[in-house]
MMTF fields as JSON, N, C-alpha, C and O atoms, coordinates in Angstrom:
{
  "mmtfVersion": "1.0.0",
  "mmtfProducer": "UNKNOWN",
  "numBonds": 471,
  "numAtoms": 472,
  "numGroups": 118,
  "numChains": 1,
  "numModels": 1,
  "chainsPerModel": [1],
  "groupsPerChain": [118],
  "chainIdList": ["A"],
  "bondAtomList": [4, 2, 8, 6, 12, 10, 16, 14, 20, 18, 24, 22, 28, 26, 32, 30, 36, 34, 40, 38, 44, 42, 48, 46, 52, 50, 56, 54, 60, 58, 64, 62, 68, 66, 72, 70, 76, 74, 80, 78, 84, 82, 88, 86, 92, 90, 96, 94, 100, 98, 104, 102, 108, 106, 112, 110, 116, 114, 120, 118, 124, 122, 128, 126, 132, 130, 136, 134, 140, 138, 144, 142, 148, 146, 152, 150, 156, 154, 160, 158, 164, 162, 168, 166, 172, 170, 176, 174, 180, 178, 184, 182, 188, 186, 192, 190, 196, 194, 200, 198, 204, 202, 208, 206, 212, 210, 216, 214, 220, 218, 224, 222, 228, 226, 232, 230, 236, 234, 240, 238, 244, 242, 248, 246, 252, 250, 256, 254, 260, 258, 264, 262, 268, 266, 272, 270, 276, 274, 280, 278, 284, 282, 288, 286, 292, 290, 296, 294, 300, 298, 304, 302, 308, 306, 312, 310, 316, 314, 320, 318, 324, 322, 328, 326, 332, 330, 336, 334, 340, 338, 344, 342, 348, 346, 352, 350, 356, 354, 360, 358, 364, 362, 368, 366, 372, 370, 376, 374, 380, 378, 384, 382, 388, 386, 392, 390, 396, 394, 400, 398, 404, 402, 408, 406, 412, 410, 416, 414, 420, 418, 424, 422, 428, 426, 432, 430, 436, 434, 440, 438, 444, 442, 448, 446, 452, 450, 456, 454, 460, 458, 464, 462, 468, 466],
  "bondOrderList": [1, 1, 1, 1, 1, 1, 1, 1, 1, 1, 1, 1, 1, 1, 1, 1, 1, 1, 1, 1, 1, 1, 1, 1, 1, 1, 1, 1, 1, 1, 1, 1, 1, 1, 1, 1, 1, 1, 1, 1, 1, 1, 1, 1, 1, 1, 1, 1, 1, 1, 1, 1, 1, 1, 1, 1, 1, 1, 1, 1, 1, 1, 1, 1, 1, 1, 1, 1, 1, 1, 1, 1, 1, 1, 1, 1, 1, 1, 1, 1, 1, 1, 1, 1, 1, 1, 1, 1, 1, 1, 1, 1, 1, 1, 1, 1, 1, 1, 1, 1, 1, 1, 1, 1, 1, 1, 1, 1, 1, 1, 1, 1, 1, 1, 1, 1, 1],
  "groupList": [{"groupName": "UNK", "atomNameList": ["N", "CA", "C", "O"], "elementList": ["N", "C", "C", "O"], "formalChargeList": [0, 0, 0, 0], "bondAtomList": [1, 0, 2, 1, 3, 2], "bondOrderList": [1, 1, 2], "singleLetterCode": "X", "chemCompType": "L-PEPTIDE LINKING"}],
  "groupTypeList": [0, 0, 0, 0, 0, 0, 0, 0, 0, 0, 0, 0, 0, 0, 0, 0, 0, 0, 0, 0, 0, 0, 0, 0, 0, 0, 0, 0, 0, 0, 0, 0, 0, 0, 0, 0, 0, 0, 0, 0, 0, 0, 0, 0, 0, 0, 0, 0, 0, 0, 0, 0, 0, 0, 0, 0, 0, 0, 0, 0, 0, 0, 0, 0, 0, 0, 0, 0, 0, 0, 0, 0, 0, 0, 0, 0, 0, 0, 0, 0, 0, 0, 0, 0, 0, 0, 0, 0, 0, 0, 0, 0, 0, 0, 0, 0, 0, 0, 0, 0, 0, 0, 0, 0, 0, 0, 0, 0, 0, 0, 0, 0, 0, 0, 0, 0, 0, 0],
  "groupIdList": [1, 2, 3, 4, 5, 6, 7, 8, 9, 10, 11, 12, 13, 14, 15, 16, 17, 18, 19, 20, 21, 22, 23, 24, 25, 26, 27, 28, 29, 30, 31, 32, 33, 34, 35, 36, 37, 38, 39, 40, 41, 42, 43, 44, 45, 46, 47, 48, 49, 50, 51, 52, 53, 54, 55, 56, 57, 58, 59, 60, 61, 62, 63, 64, 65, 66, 67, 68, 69, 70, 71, 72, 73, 74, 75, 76, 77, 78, 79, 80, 81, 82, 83, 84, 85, 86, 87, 88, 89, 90, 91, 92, 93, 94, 95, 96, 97, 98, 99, 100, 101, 102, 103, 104, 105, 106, 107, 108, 109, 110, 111, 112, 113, 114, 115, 116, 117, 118],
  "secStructList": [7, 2, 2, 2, 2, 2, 2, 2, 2, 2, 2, 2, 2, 2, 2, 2, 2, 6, 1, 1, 7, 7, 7, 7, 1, 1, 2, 2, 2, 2, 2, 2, 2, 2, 2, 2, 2, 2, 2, 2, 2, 2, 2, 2, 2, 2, 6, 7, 5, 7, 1, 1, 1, 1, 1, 5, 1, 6, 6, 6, 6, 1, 1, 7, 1, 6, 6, 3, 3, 3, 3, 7, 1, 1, 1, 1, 7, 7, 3, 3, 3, 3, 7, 7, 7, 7, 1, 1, 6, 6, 7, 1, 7, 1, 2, 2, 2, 2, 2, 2, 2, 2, 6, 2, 2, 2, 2, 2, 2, 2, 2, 2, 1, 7, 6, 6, 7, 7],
  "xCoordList": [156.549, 155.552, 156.137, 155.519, 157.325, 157.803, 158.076, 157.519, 158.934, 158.695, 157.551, 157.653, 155.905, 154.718, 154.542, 154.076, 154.871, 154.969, 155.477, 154.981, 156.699, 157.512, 156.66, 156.346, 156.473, 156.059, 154.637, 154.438, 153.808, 152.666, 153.088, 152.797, 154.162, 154.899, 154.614, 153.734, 155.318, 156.152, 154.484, 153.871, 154.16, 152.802, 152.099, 151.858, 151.944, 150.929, 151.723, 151.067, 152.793, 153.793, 153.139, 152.423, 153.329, 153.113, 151.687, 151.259, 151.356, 149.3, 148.899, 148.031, 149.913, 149.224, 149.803, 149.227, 151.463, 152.064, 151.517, 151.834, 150.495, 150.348, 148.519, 147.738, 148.203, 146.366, 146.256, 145.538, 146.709, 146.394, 146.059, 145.897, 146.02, 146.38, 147.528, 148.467, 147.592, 148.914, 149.257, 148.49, 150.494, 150.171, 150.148, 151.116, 149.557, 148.95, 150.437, 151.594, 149.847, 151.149, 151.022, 151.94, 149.979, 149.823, 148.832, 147.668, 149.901, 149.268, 148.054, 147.722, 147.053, 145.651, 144.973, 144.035, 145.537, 145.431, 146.052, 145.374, 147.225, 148.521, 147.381, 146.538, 147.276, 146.099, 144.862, 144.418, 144.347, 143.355, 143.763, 143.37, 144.464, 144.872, 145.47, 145.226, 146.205, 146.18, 145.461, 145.718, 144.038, 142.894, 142.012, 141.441, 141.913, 141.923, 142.493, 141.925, 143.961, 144.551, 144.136, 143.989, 143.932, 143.526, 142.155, 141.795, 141.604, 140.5, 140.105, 139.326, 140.621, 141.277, 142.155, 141.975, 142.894, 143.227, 142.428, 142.704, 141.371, 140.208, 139.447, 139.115, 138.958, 138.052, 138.941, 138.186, 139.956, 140.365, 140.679, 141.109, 140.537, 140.729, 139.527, 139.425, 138.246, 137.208, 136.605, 136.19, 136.531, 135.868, 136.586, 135.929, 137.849, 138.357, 137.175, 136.587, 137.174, 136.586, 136.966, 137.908, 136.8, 137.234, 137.45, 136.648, 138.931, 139.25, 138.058, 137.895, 137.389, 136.54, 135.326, 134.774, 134.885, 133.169, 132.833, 133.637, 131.736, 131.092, 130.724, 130.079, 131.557, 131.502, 133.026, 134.168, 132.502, 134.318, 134.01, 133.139, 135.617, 136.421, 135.77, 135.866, 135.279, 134.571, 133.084, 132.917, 132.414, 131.52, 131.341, 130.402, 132.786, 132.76, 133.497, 133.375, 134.045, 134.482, 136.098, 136.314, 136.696, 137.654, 138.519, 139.398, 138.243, 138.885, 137.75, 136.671, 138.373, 137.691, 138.554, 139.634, 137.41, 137.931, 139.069, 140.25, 138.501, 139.931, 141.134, 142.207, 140.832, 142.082, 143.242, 144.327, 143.329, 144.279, 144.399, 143.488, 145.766, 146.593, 147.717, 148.508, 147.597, 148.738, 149.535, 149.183, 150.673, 151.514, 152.572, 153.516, 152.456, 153.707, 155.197, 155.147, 156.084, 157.194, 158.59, 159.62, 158.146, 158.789, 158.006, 156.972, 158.151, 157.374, 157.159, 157.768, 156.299, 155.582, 155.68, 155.564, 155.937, 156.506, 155.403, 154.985, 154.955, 154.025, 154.367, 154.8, 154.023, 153.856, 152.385, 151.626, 152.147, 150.997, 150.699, 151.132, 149.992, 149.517, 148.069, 147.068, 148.065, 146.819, 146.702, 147.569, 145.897, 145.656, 144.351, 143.416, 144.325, 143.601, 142.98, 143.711, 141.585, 141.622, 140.925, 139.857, 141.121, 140.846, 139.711, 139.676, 138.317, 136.857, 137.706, 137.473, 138.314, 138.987, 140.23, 140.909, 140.8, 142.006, 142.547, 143.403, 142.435, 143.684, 143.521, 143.676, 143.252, 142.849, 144.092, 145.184, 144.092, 145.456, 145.393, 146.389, 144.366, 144.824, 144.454, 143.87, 144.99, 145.489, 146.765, 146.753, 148.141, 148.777, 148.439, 149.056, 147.127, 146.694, 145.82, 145.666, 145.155, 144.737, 145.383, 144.832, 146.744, 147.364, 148.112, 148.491, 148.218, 148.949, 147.575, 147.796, 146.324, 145.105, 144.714, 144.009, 145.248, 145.365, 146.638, 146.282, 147.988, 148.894, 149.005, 149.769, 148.068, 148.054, 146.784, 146.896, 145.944, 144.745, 145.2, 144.896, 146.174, 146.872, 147.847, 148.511, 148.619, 149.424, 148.817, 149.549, 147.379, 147.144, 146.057, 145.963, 145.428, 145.176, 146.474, 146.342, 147.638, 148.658, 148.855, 148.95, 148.826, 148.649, 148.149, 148.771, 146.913, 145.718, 145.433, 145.063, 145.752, 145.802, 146.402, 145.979, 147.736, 149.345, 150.108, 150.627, 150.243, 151.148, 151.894, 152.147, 152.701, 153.867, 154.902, 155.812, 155.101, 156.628, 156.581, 157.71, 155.724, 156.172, 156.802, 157.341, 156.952, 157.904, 159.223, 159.867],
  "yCoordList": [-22.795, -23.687, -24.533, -24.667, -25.105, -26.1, -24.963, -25.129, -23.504, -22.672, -22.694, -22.799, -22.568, -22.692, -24.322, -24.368, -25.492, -26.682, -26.737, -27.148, -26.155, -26.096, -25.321, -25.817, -24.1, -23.105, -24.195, -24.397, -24.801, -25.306, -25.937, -25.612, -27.425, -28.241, -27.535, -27.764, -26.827, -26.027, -25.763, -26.27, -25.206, -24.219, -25.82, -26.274, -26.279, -27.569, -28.27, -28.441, -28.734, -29.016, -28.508, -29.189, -27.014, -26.108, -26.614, -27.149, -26.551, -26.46, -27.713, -27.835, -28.877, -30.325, -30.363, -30.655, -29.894, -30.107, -29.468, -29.873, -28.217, -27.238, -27.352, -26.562, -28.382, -28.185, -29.56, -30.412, -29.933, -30.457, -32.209, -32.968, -32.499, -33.871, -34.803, -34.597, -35.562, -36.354, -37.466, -37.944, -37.903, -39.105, -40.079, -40.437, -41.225, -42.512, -43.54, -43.474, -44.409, -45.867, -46.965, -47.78, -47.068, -48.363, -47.858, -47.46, -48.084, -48.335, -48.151, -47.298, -49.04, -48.689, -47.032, -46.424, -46.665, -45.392, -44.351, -43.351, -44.509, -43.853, -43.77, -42.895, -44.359, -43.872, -42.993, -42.179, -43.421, -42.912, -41.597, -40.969, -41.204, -39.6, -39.013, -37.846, -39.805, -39.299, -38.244, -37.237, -39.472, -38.935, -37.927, -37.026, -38.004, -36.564, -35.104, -34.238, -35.486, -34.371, -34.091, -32.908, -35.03, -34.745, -34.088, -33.3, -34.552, -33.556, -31.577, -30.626, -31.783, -30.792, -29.486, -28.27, -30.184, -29.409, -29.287, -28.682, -30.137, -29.629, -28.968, -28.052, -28.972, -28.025, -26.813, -25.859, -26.516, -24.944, -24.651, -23.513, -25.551, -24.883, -24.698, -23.899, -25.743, -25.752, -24.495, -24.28, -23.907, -22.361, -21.262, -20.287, -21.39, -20.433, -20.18, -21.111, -18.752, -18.451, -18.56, -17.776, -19.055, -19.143, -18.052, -17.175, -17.755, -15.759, -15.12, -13.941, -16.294, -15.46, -15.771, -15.331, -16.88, -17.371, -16.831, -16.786, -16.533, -16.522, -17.744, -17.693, -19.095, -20.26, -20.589, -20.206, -21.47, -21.93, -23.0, -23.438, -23.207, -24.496, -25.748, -26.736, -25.868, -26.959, -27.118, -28.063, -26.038, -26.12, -26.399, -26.73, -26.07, -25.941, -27.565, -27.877, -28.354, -29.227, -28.889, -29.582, -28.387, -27.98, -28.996, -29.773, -28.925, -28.974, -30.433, -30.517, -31.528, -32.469, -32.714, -32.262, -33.827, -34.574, -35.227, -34.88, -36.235, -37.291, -36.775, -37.378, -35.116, -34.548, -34.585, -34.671, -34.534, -34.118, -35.392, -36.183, -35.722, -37.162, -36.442, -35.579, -36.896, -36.505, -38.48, -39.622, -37.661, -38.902, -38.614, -37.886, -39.061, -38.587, -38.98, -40.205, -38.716, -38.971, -39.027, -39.7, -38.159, -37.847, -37.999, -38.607, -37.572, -37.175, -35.384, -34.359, -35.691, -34.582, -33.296, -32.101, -34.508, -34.071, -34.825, -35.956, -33.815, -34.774, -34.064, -32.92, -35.17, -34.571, -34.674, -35.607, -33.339, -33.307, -33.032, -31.966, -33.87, -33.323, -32.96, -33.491, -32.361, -31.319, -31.367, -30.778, -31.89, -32.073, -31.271, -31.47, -30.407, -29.66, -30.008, -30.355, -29.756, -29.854, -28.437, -28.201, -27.707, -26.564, -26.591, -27.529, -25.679, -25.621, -26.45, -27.496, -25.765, -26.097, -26.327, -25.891, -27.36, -27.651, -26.574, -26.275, -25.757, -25.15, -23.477, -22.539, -23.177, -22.645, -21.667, -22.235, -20.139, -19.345, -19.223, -18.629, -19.66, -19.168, -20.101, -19.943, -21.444, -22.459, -22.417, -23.03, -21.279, -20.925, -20.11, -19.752, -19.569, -18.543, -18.997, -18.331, -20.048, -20.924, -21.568, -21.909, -21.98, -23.012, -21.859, -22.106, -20.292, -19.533, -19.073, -18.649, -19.079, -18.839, -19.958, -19.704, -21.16, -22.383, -21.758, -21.509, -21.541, -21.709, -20.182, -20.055, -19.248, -17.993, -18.383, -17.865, -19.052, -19.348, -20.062, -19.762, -21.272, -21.945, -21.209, -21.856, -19.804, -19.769, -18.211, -17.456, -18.014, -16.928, -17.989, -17.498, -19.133, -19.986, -19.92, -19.501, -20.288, -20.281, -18.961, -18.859, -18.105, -16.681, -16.579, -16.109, -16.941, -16.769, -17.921, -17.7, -19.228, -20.445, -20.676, -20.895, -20.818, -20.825, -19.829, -18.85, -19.895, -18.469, -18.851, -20.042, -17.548, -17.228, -17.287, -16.548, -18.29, -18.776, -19.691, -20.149, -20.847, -22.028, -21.244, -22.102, -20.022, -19.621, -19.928, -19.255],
  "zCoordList": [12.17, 12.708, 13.833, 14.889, 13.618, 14.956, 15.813, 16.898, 15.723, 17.088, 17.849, 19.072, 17.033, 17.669, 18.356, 19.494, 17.744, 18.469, 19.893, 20.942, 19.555, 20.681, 22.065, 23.147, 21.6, 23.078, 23.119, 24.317, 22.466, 22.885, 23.521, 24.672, 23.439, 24.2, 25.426, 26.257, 25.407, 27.07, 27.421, 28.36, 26.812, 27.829, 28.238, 29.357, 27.244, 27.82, 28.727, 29.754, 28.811, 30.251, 31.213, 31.948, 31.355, 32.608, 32.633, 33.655, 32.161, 32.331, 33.049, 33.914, 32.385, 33.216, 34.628, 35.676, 34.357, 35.715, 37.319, 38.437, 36.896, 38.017, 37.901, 38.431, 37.181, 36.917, 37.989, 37.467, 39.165, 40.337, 40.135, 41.09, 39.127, 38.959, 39.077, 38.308, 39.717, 40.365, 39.535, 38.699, 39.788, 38.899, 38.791, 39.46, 38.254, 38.543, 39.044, 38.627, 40.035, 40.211, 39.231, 39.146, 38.486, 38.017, 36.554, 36.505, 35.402, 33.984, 33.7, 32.877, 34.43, 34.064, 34.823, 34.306, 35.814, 36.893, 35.79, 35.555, 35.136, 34.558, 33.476, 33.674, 32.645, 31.431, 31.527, 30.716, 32.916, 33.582, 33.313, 32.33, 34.073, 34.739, 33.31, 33.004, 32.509, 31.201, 30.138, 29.478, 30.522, 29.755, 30.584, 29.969, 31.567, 32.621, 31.547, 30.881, 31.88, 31.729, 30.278, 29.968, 29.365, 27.873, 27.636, 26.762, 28.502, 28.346, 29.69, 29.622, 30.128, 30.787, 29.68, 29.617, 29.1, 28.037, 26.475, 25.439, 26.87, 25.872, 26.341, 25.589, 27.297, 28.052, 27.768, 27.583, 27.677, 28.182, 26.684, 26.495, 25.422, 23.906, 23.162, 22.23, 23.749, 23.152, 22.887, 21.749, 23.492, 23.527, 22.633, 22.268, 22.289, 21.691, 19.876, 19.325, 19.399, 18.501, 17.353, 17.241, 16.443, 14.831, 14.674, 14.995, 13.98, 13.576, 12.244, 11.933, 11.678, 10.83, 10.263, 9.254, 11.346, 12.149, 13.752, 14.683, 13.762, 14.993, 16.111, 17.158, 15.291, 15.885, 16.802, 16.549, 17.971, 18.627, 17.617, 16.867, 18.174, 17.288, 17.848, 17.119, 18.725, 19.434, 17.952, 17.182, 18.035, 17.288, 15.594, 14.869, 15.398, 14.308, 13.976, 12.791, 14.631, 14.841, 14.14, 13.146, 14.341, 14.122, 15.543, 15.171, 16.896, 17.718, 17.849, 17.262, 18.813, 19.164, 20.511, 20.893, 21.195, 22.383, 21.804, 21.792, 21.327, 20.312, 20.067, 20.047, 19.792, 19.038, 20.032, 19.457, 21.691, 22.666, 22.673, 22.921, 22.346, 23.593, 24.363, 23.982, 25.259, 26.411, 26.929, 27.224, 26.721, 27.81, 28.648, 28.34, 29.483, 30.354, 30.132, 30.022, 30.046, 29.29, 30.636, 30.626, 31.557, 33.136, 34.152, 33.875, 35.548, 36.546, 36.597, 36.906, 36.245, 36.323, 34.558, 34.285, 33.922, 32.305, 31.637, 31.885, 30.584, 29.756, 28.333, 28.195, 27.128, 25.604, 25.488, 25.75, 24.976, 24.725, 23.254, 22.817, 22.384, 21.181, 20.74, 21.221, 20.138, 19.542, 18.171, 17.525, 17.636, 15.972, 15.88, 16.656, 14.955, 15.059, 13.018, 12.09, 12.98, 11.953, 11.17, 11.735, 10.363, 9.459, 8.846, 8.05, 8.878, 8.153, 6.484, 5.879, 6.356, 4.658, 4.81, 5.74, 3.48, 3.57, 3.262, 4.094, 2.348, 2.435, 3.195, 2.414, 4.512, 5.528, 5.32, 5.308, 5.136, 5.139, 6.571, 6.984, 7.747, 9.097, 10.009, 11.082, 9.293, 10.299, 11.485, 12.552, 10.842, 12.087, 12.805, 13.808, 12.309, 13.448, 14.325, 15.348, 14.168, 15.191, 15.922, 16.969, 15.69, 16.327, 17.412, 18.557, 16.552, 17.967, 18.743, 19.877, 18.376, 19.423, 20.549, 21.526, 20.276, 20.976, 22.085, 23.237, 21.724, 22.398, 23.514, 24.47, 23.046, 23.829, 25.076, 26.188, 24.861, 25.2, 26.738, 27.893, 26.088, 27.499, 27.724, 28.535, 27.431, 28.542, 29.354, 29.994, 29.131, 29.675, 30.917, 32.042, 30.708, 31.582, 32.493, 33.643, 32.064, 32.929, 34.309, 35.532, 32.987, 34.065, 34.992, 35.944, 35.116, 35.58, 36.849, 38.002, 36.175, 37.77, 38.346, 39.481, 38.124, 38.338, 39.439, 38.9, 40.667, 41.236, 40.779, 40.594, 40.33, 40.14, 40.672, 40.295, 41.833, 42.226, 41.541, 41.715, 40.317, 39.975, 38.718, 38.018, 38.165, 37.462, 37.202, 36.396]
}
């Protein structure tokens, strides 16, 4: 499970650093652009499909706005977290959501990203 933390880390790095948002001079701007980027990276998880409903995770409330905080930690470095919550507690494919989350952003990556920021 922390290997999957980890590559989410990294992918969500790449995703804020190259998704064209700059970053704020001043605390109240710096939160601003924060919550930008927090929902930016909800927009691009909301849609993913429950592995065994016909509902996204958005719908099913599995995934929320609330759920993404992002902070910047560097220039041009951010931690991003994702709390995700499971139809049921005891969900046997809660890590399989959390790797449908982390494939989801790095094929976004693929896809917006040229490939010299490799």
């Amino acid at each position: 499970m922390s290997l999957v933390l980890g590559l989410l880390s990294h992918t969500l790095s790449r995703v804020l650093r190259y998704s064209g948002l700059r970053r704020g001079c001043h605390a109240p701007r710096r939160r601003a652009m924060e919550q930008d980027k927090a929902l930016e990276v909800y927009d691009i998880i909301r849609t993913i499909r429950d592995p065994e409903k016909p509902n996204t995770l958005e719908e099913l409330e599995v995934v929320t706005e609330s759920c993404v905080k992002v902070n910047e930690i560097g220039e041009d470095e951010y931690l991003v977290v994702i709390r995700f919550t499971p139809t049921v507690p005891h969900c046997s494919l809660a890590t399989l959501i959390g790797n449908l989350i982390l494939d989801c952003l790095q094929i976004f990556l693929l896809v917006k990203v040229p490939y010299s920021y490799f």
